[in-house]
N, C-alpha and C positions, 0 to 999 in steps of 0.2 A: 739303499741305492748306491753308496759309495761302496760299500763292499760286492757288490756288481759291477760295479764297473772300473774296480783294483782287477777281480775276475777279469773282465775283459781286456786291460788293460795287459794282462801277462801275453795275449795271443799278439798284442801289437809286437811285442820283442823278440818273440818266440822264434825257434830253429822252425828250419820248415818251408814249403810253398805257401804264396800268398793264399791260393785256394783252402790249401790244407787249412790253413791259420784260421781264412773268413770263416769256413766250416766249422771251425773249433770252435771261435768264438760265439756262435749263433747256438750251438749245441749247448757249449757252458753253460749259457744265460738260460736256455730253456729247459735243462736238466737242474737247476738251480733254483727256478720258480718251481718246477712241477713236485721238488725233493721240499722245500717250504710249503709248499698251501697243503700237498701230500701230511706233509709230520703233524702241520699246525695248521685246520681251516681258517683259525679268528684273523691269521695274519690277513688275509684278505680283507678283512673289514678295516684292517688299518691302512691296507691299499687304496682301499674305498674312499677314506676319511681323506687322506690324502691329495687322492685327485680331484675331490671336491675341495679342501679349502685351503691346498698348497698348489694351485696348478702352474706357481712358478718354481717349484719344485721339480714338478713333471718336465716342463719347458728346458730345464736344465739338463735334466736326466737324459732326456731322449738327442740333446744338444750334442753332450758328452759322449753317447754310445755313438752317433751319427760320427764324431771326427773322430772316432777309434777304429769304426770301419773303414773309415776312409784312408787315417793312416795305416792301413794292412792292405787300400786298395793302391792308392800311393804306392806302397814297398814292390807291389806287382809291378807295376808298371817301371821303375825303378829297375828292377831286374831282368823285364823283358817278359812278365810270364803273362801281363794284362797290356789292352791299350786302349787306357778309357780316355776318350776324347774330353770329358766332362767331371772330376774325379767328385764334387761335390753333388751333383746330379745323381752319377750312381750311386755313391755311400746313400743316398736320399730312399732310392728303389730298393736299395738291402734294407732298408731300416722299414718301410713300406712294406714289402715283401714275406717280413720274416715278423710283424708285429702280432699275427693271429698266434702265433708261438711263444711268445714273447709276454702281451699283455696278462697281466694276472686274471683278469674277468675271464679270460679267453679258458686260460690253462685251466684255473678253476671250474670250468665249464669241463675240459675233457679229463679230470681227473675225477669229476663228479658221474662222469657217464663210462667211466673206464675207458675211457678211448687214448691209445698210443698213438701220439701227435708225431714220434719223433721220425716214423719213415717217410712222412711227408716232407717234416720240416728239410731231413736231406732230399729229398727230390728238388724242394725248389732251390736249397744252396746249390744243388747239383747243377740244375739250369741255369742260375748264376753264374757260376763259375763260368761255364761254357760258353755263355753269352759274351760275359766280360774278355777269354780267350779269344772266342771268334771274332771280337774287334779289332784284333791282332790282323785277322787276313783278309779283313774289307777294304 
């Protein structure tokens, strides 16, 4: 989990639009589970074990990814390229949004049935983003 979110933590600093950045980030993390349970199923069962008898673990985890989105939603807004009325609300909806992608049961599911998750997972940062922009002109 920490080396997840060292990953994630590079798109907070990153060159780049905020968009680009959110995007990166959300890809990272989902190319990164699907390349893990991909190489090595059993990892998942340490996932498994995890969520069952560390869920302050999990609690943490999803804490820490939640204020790294936010600080890359932050740096938008900051710039001018976002205008989010509510910056912990939405980091909340990217985190929401992007967890079918994200969660290992999940990935494990579509790695298990061959399915490539990842042109979806960019349609919804896509719609993201745009949403987040279009608060810009409301």
């Amino acid at each position: 989990m920490d080396e997840e979110a060292e990953l994630a933590a590079r798109f907070v600093i990153a060159d780049g639009s905020a968009g680009d950045r959110l995007r990166g980030l959300v890809l990272a993390l989902h190319r990164s589970k699907r390349a893990k349970l991909g190489d090595d199923p059993e990892i998942h069962g340490l996932y498994r074990r995890i969520v069952t008898e560390r869920p302050d673990l999990v609690a943490d985890y999803a804490r820490r990814m939640t204020e790294l989105v936010r600080q890359v939603l932050n740096d938008g807004v900051s710039r001018g390229e976002f205008l989010v009325p509510d910056l912990d609300a939405a980091a909340g909806v990217v985190r929401d949004a992007v967890t079918v992608f994200i969660h290992p049961a999940h990935v494990e599911q579509a790695v298990l049935a061959g399915l490539d998750m990842e042109p979806r997972l960019q349609a919804v940062m896509d719609a993201l983003v745009v949403a987040f922009a279009a608060t810009r002109r409301a």
